[in-house]
C-alpha positions as CSV (number, residue, x, y, z in Angstrom):
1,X,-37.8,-42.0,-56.5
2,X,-34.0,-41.1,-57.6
3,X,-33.3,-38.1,-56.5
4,X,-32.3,-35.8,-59.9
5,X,-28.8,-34.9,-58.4
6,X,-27.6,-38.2,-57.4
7,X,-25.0,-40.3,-59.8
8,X,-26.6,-43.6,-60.7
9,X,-25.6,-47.1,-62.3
10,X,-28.0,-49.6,-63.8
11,X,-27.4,-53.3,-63.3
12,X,-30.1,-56.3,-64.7
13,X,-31.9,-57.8,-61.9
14,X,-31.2,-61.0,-60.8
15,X,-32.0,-63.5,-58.0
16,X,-31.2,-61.4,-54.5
17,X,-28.8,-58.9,-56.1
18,X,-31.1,-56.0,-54.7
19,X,-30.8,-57.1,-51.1
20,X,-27.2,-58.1,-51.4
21,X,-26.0,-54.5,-53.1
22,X,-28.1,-52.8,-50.0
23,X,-26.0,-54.8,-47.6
24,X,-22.8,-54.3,-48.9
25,X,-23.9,-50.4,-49.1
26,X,-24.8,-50.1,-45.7
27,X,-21.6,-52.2,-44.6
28,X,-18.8,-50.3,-47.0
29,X,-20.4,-47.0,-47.4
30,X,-21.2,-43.5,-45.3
31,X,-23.4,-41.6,-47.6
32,X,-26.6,-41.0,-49.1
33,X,-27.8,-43.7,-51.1
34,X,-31.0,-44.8,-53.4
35,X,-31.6,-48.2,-54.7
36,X,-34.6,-48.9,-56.6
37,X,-36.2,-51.4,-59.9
38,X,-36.7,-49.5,-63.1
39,X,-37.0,-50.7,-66.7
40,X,-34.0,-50.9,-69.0
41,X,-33.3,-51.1,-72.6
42,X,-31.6,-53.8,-73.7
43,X,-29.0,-54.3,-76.8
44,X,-31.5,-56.2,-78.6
45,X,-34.6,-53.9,-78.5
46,X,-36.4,-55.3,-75.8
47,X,-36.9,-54.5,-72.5
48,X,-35.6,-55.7,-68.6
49,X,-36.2,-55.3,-65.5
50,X,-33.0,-53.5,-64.0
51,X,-31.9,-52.3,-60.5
52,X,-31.0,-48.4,-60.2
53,X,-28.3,-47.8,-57.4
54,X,-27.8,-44.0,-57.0
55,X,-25.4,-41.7,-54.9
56,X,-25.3,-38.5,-53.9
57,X,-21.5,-37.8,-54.6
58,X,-20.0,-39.1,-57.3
59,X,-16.8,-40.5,-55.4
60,X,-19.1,-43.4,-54.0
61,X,-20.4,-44.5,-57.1
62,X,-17.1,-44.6,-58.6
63,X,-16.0,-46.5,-55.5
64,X,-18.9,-48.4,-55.5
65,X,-18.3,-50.1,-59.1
66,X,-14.9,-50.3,-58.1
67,X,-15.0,-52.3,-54.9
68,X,-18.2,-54.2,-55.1
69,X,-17.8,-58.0,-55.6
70,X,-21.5,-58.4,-56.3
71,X,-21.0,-56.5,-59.8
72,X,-18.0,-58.8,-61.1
73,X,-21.0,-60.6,-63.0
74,X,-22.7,-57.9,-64.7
């Protein structure tokens, strides 16, 4: 469960993505992290399956969206 003090992005799940962002994390990163599936809203008033990445400052997320090639496609 996402801790209620963390900074968090949502991204829609695709093929792998979940694995991939953890990797890249654990490679580029030094703090506190949570990644986890939750269900998102979409534009057109359904629903999707997203992944939740969450930090505990908000400096990594920010550097996070930044730097991460995975996200260039969402």
């Amino acid at each position: 469960m996402l801790p209620p003090h963390f900074e968090y992005a949502s991204f829609p799940l695709s093929y792998n993505l979940e694995r991939s962002i953890e990797k890249w994390i654990v490679d580029n990163l030094k703090g506190r992290y949570y990644i986890g599936r939750d269900i998102g809203v979409k534009s057109d008033e359904g629903i999707e399956v997203v992944i939740k990445v969450g930090f505990e400052t908000a400096r990594e997320l920010s550097y996070f969206n930044l730097a991460c090639p995975l996200l260039k496609y969402h």
